[in-house]
PATORRO-657259 format. One record per residue (C-alpha): y, z, x; residue in one letter; residue number from 1. Coordinates in nm, 4 decimals, padded with zeros to 6 digits. Layout:
BEGIN
Y, Z, X, A, NUM;
...
//
This chain:
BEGIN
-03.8708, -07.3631, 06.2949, X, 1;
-03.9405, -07.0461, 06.4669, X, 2;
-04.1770, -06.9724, 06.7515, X, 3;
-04.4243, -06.7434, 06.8525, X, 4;
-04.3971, -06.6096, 07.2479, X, 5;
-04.6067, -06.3669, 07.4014, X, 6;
-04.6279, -06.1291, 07.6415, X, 7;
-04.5382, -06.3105, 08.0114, X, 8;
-04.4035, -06.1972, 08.3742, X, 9;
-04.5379, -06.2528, 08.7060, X, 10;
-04.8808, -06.1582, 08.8299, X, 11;
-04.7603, -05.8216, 09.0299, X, 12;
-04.6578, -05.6884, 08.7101, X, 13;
-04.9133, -05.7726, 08.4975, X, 14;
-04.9832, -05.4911, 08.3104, X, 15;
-05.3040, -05.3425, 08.1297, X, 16;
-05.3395, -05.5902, 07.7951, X, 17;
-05.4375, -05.4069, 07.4481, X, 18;
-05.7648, -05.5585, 07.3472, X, 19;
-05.7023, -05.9234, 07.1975, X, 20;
-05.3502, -05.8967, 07.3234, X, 21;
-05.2367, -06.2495, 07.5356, X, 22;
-05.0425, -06.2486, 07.8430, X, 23;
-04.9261, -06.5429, 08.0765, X, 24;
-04.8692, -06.5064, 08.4470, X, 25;
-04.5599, -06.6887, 08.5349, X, 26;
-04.5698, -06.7580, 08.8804, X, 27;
-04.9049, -06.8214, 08.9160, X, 28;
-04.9409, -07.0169, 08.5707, X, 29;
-05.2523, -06.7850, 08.4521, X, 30;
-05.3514, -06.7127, 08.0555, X, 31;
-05.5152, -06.3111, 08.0186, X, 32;
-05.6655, -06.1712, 07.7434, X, 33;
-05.6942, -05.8025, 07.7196, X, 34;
-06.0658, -05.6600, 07.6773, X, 35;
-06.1969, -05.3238, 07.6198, X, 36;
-06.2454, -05.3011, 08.0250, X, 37;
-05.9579, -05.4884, 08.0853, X, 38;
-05.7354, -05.7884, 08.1018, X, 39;
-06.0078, -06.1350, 08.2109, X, 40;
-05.8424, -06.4218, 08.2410, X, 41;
-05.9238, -06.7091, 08.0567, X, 42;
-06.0187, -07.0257, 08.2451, X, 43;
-06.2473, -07.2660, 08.0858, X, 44;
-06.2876, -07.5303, 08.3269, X, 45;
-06.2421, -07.4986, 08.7025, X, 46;
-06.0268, -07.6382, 08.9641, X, 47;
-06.1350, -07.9691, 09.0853, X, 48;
-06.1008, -07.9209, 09.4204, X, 49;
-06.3707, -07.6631, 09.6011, X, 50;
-06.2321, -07.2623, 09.6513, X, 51;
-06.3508, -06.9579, 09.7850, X, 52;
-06.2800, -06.6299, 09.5762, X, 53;
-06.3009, -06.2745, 09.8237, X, 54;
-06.4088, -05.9712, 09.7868, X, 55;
-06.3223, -05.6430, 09.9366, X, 56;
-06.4047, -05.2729, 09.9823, X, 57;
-06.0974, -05.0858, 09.8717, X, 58;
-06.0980, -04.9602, 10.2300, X, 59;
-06.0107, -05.3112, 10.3215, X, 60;
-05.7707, -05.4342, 10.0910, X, 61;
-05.9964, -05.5392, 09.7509, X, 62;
-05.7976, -05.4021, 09.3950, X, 63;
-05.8812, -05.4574, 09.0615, X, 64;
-05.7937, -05.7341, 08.8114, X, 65;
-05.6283, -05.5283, 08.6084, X, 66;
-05.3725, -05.4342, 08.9775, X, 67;
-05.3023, -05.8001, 08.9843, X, 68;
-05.6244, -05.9072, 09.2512, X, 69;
-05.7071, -06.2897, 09.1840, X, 70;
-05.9767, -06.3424, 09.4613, X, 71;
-05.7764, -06.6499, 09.5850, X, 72;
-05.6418, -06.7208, 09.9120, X, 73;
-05.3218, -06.6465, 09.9546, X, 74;
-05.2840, -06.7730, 10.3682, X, 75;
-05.5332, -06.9630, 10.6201, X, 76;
-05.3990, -07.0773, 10.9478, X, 77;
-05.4969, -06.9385, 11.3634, X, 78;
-05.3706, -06.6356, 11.4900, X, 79;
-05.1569, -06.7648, 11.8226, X, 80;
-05.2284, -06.4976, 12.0550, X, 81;
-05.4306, -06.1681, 12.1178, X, 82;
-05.2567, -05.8084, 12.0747, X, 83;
-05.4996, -05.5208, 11.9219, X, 84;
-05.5020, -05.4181, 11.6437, X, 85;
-05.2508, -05.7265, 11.5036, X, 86;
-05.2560, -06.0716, 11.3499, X, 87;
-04.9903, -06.2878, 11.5562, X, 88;
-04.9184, -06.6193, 11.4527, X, 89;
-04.5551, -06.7701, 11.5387, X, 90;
-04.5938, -07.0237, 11.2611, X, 91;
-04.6169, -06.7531, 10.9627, X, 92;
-04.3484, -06.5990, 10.7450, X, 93;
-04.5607, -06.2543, 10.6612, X, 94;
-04.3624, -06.0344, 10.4144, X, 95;
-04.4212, -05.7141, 10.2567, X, 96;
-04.4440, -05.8193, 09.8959, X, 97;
-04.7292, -06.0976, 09.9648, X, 98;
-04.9197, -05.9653, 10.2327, X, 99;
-04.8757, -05.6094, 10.2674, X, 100;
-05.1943, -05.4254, 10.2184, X, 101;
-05.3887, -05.7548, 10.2065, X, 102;
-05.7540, -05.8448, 10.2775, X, 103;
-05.7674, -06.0280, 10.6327, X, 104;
-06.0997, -06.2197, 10.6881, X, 105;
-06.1402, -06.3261, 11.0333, X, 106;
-06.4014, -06.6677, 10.9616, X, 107;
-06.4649, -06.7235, 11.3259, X, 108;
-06.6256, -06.3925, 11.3768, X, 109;
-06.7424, -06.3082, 11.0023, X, 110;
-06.5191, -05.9933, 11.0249, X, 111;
-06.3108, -05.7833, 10.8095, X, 112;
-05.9403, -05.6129, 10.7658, X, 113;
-05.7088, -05.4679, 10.5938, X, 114;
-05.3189, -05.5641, 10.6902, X, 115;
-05.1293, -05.2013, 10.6561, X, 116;
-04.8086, -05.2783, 10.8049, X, 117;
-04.5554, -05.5950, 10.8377, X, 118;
-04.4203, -05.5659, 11.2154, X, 119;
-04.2277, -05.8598, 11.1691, X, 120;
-04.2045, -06.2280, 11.0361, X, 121;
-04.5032, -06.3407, 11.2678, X, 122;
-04.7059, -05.9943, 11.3505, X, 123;
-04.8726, -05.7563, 11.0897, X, 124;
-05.0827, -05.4583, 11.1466, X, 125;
-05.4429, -05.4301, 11.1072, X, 126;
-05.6922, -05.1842, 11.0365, X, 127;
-05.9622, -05.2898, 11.2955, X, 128;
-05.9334, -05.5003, 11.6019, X, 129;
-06.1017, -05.8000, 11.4530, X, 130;
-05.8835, -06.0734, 11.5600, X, 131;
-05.8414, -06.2599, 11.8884, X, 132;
-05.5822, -06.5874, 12.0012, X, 133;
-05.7537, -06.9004, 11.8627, X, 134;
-05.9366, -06.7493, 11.5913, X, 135;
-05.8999, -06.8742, 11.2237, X, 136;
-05.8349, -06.6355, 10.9801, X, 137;
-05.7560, -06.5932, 10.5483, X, 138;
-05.5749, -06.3585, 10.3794, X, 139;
-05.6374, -06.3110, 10.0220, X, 140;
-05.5748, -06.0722, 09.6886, X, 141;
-05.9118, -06.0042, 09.7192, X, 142;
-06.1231, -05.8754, 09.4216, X, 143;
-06.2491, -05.5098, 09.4331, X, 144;
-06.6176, -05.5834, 09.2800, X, 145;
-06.8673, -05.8881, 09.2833, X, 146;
-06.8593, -05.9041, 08.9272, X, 147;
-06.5069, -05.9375, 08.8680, X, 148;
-06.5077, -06.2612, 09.0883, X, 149;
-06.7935, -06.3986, 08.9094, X, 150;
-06.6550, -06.3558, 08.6358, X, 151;
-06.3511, -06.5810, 08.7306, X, 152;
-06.5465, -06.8365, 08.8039, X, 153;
-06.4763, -07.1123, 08.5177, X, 154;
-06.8024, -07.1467, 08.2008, X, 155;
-06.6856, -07.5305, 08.2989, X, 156;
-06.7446, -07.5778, 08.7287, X, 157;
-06.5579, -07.8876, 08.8462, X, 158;
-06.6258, -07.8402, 09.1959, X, 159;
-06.8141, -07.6109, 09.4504, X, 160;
-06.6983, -07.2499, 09.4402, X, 161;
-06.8038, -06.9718, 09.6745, X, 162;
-06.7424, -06.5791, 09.6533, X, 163;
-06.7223, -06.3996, 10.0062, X, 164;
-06.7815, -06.0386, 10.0406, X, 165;
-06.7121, -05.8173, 10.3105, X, 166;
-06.9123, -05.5865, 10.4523, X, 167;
-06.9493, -05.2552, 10.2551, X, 168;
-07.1060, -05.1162, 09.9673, X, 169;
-07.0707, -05.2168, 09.6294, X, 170;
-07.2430, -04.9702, 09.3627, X, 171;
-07.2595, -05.2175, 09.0917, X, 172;
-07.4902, -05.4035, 08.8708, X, 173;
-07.3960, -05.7663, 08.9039, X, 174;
-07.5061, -06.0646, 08.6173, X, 175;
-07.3826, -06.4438, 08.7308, X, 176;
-07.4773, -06.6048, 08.3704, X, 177;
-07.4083, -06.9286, 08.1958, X, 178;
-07.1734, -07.1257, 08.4424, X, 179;
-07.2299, -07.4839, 08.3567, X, 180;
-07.1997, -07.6386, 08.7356, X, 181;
-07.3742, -08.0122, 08.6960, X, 182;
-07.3516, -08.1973, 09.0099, X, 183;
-07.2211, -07.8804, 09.1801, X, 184;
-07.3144, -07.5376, 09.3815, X, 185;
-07.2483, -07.1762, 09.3564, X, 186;
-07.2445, -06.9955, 09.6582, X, 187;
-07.2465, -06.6313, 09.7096, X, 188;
-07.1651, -06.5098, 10.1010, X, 189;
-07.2637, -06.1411, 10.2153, X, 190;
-07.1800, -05.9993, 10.5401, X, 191;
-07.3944, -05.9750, 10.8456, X, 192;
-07.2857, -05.6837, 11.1160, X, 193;
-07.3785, -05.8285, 11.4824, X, 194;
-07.5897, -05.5395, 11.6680, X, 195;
-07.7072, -05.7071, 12.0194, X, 196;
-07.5647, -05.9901, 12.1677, X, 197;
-07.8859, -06.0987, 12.4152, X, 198;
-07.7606, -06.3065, 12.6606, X, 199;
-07.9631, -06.6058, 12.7753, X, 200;
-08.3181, -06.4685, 12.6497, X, 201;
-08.6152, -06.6423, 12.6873, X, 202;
-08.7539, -06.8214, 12.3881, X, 203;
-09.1401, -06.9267, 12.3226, X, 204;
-09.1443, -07.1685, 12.0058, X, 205;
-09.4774, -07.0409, 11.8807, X, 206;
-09.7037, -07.2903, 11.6676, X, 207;
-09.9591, -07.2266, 11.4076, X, 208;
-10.1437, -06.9373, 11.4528, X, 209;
-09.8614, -06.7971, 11.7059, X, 210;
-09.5621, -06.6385, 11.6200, X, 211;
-09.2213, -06.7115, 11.8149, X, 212;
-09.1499, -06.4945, 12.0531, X, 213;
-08.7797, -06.3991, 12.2471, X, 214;
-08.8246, -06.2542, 12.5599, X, 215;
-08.5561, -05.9974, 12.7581, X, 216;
-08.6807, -05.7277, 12.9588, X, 217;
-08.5723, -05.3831, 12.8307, X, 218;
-08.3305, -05.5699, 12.5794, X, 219;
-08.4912, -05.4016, 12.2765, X, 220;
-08.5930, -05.0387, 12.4105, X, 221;
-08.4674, -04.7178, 12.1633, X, 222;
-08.4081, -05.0110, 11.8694, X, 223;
-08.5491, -05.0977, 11.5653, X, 224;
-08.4742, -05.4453, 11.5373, X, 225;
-08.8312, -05.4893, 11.2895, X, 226;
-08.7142, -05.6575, 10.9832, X, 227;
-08.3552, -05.7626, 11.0870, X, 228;
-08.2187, -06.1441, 11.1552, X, 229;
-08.2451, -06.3095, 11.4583, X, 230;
-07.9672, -06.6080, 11.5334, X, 231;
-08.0711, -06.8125, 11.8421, X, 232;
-07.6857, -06.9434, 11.9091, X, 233;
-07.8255, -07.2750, 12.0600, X, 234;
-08.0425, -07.3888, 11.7996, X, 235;
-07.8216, -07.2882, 11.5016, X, 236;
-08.0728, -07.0692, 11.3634, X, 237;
-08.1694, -06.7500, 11.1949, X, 238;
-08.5220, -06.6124, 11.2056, X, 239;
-08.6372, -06.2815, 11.0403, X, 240;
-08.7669, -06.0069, 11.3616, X, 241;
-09.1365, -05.9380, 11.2013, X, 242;
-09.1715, -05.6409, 11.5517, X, 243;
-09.0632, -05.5891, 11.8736, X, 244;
-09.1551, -05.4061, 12.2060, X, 245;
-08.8774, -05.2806, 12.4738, X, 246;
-08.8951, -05.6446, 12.5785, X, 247;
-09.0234, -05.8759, 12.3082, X, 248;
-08.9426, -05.9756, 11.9666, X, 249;
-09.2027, -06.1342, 11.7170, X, 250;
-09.0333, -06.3767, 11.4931, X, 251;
-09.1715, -06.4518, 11.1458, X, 252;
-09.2648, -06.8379, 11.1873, X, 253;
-09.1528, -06.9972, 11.5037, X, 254;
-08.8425, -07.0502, 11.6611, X, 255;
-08.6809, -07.4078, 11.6621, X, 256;
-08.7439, -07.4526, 12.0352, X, 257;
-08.8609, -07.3027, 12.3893, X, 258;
-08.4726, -07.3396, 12.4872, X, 259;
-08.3846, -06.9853, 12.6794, X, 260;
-08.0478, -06.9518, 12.4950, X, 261;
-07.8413, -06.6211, 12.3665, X, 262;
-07.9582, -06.4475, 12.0682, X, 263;
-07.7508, -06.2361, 11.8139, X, 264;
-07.9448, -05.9501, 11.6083, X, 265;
-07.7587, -05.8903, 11.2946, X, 266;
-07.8080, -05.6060, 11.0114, X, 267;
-07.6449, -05.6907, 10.6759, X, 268;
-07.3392, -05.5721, 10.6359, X, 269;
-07.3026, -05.6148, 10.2701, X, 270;
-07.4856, -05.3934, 10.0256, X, 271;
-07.5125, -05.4118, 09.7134, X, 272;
-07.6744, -05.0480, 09.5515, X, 273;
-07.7633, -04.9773, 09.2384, X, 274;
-07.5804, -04.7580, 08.9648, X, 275;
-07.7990, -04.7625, 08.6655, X, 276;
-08.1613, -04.9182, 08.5406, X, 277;
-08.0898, -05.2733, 08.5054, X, 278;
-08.1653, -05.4798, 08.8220, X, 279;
-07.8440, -05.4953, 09.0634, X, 280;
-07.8112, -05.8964, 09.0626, X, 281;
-07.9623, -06.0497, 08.7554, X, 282;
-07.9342, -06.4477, 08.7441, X, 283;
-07.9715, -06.5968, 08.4093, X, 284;
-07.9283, -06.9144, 08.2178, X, 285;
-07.7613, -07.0587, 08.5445, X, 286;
-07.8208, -07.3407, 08.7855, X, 287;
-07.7332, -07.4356, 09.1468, X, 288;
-07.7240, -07.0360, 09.3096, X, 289;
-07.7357, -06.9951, 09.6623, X, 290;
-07.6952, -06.6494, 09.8229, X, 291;
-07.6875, -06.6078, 10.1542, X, 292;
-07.6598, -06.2922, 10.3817, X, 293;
-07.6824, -05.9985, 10.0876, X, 294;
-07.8520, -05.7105, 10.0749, X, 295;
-07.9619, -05.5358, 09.7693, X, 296;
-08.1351, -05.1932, 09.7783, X, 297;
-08.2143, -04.9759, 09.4487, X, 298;
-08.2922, -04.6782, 09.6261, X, 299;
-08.5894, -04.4649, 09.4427, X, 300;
-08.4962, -04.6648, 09.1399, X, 301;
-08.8765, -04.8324, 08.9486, X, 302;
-08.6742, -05.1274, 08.8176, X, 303;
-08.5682, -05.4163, 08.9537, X, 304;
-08.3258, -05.4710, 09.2224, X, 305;
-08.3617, -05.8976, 09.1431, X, 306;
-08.3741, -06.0742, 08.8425, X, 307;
-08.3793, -06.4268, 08.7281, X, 308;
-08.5289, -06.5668, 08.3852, X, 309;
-08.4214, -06.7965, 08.1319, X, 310;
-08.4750, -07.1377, 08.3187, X, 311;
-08.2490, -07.0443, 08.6023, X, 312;
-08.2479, -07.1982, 08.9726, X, 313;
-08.1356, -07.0182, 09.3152, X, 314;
-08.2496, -06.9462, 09.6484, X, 315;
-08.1778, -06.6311, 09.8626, X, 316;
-08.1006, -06.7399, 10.2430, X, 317;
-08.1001, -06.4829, 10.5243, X, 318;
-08.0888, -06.1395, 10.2754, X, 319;
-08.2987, -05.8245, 10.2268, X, 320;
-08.4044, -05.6951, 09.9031, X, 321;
-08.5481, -05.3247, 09.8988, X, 322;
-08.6803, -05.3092, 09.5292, X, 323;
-08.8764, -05.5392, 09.3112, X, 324;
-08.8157, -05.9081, 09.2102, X, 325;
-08.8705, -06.0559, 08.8733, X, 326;
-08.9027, -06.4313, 08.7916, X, 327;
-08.9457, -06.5195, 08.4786, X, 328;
-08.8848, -06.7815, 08.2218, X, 329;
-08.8955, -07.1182, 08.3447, X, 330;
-08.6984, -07.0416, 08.6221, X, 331;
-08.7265, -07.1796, 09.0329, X, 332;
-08.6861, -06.9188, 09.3077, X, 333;
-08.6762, -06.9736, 09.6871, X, 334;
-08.6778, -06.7144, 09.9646, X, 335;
-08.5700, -06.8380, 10.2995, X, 336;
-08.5658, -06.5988, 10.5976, X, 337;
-08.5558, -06.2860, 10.3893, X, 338;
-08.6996, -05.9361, 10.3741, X, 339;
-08.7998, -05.7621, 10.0724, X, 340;
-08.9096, -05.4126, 10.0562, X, 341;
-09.0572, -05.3305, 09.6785, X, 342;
-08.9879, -04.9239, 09.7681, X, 343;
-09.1433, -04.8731, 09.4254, X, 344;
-09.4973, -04.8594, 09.2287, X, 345;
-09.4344, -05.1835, 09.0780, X, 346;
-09.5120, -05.4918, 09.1745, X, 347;
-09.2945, -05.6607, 09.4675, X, 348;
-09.2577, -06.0243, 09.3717, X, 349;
-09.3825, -06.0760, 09.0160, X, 350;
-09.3788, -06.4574, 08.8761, X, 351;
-09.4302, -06.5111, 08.5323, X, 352;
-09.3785, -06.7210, 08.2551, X, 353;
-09.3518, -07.0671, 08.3422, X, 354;
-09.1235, -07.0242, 08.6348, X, 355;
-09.1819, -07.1229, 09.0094, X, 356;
-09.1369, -06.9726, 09.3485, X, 357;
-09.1494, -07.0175, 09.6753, X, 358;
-09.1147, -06.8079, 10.0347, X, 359;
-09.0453, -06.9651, 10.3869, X, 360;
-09.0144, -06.7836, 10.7231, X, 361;
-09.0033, -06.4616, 10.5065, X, 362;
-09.1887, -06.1123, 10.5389, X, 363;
-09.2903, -05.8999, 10.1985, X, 364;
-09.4081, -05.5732, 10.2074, X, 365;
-09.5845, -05.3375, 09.9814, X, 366;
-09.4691, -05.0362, 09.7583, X, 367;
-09.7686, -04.9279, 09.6604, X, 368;
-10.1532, -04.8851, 09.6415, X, 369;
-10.3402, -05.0387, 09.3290, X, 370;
-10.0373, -05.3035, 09.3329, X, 371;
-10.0556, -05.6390, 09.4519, X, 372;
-09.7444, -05.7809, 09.7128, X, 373;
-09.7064, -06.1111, 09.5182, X, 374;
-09.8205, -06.2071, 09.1574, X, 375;
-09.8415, -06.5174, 09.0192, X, 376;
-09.9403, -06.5571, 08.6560, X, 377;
-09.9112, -06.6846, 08.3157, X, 378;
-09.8751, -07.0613, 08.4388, X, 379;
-09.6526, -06.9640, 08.7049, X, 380;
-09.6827, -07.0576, 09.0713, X, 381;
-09.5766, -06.9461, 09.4023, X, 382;
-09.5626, -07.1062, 09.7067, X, 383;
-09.6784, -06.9047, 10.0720, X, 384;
-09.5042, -07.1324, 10.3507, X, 385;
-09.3786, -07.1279, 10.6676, X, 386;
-09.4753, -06.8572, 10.8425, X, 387;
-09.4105, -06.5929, 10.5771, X, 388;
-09.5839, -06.2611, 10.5846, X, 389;
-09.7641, -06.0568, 10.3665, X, 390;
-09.8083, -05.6919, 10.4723, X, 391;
-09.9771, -05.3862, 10.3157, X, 392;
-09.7719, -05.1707, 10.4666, X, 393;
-09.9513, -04.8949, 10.5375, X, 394;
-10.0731, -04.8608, 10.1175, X, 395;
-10.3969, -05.1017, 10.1330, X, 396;
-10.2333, -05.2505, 09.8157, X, 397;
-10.5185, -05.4046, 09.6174, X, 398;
-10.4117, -05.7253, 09.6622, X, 399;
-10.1737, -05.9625, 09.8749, X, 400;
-10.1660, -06.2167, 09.6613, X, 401;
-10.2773, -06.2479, 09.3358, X, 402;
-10.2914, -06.5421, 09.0821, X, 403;
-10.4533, -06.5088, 08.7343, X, 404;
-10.4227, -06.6397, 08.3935, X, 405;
-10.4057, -06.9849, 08.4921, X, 406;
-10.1130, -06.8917, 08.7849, X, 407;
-10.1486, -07.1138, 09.0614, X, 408;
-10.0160, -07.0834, 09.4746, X, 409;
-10.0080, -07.3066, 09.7582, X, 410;
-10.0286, -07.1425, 10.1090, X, 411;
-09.9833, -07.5053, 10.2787, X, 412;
-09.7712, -07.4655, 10.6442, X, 413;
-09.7000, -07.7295, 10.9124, X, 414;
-09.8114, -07.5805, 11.2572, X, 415;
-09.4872, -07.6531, 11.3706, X, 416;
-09.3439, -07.3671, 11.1022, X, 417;
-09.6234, -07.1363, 11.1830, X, 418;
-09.9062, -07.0495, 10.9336, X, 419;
-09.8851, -06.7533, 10.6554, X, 420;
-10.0005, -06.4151, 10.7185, X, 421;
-10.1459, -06.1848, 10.4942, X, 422;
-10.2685, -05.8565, 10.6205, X, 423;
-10.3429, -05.4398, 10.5721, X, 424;
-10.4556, -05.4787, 10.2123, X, 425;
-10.7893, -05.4692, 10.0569, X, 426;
-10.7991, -05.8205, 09.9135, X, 427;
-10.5583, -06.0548, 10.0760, X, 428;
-10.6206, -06.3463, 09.8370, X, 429;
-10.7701, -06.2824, 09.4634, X, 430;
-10.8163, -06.5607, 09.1780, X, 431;
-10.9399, -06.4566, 08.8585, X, 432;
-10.8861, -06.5686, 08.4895, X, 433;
-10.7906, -06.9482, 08.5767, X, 434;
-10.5910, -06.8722, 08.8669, X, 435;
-10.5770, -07.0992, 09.1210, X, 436;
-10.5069, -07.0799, 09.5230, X, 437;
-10.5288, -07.3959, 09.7311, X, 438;
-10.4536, -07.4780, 10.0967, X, 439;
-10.5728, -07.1294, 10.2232, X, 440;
-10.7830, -07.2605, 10.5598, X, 441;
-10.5065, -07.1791, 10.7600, X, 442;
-10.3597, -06.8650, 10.6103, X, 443;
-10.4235, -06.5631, 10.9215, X, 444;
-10.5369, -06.2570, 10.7811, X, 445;
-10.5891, -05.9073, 10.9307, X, 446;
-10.6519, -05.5343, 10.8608, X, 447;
-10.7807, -05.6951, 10.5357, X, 448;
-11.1079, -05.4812, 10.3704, X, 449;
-11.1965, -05.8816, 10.2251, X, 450;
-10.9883, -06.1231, 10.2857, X, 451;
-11.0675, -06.3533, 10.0086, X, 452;
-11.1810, -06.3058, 09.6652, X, 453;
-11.2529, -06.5367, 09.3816, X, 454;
-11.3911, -06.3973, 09.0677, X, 455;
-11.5866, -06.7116, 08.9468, X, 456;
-11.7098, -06.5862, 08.5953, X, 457;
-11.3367, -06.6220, 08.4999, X, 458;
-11.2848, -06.9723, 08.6684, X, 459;
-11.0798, -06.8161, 08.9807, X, 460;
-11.0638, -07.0144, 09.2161, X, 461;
-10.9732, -07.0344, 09.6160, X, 462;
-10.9912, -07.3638, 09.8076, X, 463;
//
């Protein structure tokens, strides 16, 4: 009987698949299929063991599927002593054909390389002087774009997988759809660039009505450290800066503890920008999403930079979002420690159909006037918590937060997380058509024209 064989080689010669056209990776035991924008492999359920897949600038060593990237690791171990501008480790066998021109991610210090030379068995050169003796490091055939690792990512999870990206800009519009995780998590990892090491700064926890508070005389004069990350190194911590004088910074919240301790400020690295009118991350039909550390701008774009609908769950740790946000459809939402920015006439954070969300330690800011900063509607809710701010800025929107047509919020805070803040708008809460706000005694409003209005004729309602 005869037999059918198709095309096959190893993964370095892989080459560009006609559409519908098979191919099999021999050394690294992977099926393609060749697409219309090239070869995807096909992987229907996932390794059962947790991975990372990496991304890269080109700068700093990511390719293209189609040039034989794979995202996976391809060496972790500790470089064994300190020369710049080189990985050293005397237990490695580094050759040019798997390593040369390689993305090196140092994990100790969240830092990023390319490898553009092989000086021998046990050194290679780097492009930047990120690594040190002690300090654990991966190199990997790191992915070029965030989509084309999501989109290796198995329909079928069978473990936890992460994607890591390293600081740069990505100009793409990224979808994670449809990955059937169960029992497991996604994980998406940005960036963060360290800007001010502050060594052993004084810390004031803050409670309820008082903001934390880091104290270092003439630490903070010619910056603008408003609306970056805080990470008090003692604690374990990240806090969002809501302002700052030459000496002080405001926290949003409060900080873990009094303990004087050193404090990083960090920018985010990792952008991703917009390239057309779709938002840049939409998350749909798909469960268990955390991203942490991202930052997604749209520029003068009027659509959104954030998306998630069709009964979808994730939460957004430590990342800035200049654009709008839509959830919609059943779906749960959580900001923690993040930024957002809506940079446009529409509505920042808009809540709709069915879905949930919620913001902790977080600071929103308006676009526009006549808009409100958060909407909650169609039996939707949203829930104002720990410490998270609300600011006009500088457009008197019409509203901080409005519910209506039977949308519902909860503005309940522990003292110990420091109570929401809504302020510089004309109405900070509104209620009309059903909507409902509860738990507002200890919200702290200011540069508000009213700070509370309830339209009772249509059953709004503020407790």
């Amino acid at each position: 009987m005869g037999k059918l064989q198709i095309r096959r080689g190893n993964q370095s010669a892989l080459p560009v698949l006609d559409s519908g056209e098979p191919g099999l990776s021999t050394d690294t035991n992977r099926l393609y299929i060749g697409t219309p924008t090239g070869n995807r492999e096909i992987q229907i359920i996932g390794d059962a063991s947790s991975y990372t897949l990496y991304v890269a600038t080109v700068a700093l060593g990511g390719r293209a599927e189609s040039a034989g990237a794979t995202g996976r690791l391809i060496r972790s171990s500790t470089a064994t002593s300190t020369t710049a501008n080189k990985l050293v480790d005397s237990g490695a066998t580094f050759t040019s054909a798997t390593h040369l021109n390689k993305t090196l991610y140092n994990s100790t210090d969240d830092t990023w390389a390319k490898i553009t030379a092989i000086d021998s068995t046990t050194q290679v050169s780097i492009s930047d002087d990120i690594m040190a003796s002690g300090e654990y490091y991966v190199i990997s055939n790191a992915y070029s774009t965030v989509q084309e690792a999501i989109n290796a990512v198995p329909v079928f999870v069978n473990s936890n997988v992460s994607i890591r990206i390293s600081n740069g800009t990505f100009a793409e519009n990224v979808t994670y759809r449809g990955k059937i995780s169960g029992a497991y998590s996604l994980y998406i990892y940005g960036t963060l660039t360290l800007l001010e090491l502050v060594s052993s700064a004084t810390v004031a926890a803050g409670t309820g009505a008082t903001q934390g508070a880091v104290t270092s005389v003439g630490s903070f004069a010619g910056n603008s450290y408003a609306n970056k990350l805080a990470y008090f190194v003692t604690d374990g911590v990240y806090r969002l800066i809501d302002s700052h004088t030459n000496d002080v910074l405001t926290i949003v919240g409060t900080a873990a503890s009094s303990t004087a301790q050193d404090v990083k400020i960090y920018d985010w690295g990792t952008l991703i920008s917009f390239i057309s009118s779709a938002a840049m991350l939409t998350v749909s039909n798909q469960k268990n999403l955390y991203i942490y550390s991202l930052a997604m701008h749209n520029g003068t774009n009027t659509n959104r930079a954030f998306a998630i609908d069709s009964n979808s769950s994730a939460q957004l740790l430590y990342c800035s979002i200049d654009g709008t946000i839509l959830i919609n459809t059943y779906s749960g939402f959580t900001f923690d420690t993040s930024f957002t920015n809506a940079n446009t006439a529409l509505v920042p954070i808009h809540c709709q159909g069915g879905s949930v969300g919620d913001s902790s330690r977080s600071k929103h800011l308006a676009g526009a006037t006549a808009q409100e900063v958060l909407r909650a509607w169609g039996a939707s809710g949203y829930n104002l918590r720990r410490g998270t701010i609300i600011d006009g800025n500088g457009f008197t929107p019409a509203y901080g937060f409005n519910v209506f047509s039977n949308g519902y919020g909860n503005c309940y805070a522990a003292a110990s997380d420091g109570y929401p803040r809504i302020r510089n708008c004309n109405n900070g809460l509104r209620a009309s058509s059903g909507g409902m706000l509860t738990n507002t005694a200890d919200i702290q409003y200011s540069g508000n024209t009213t700070n509370e209005s309830a339209d009772a004729t249509s059953y709004g309602y503020i407790d």
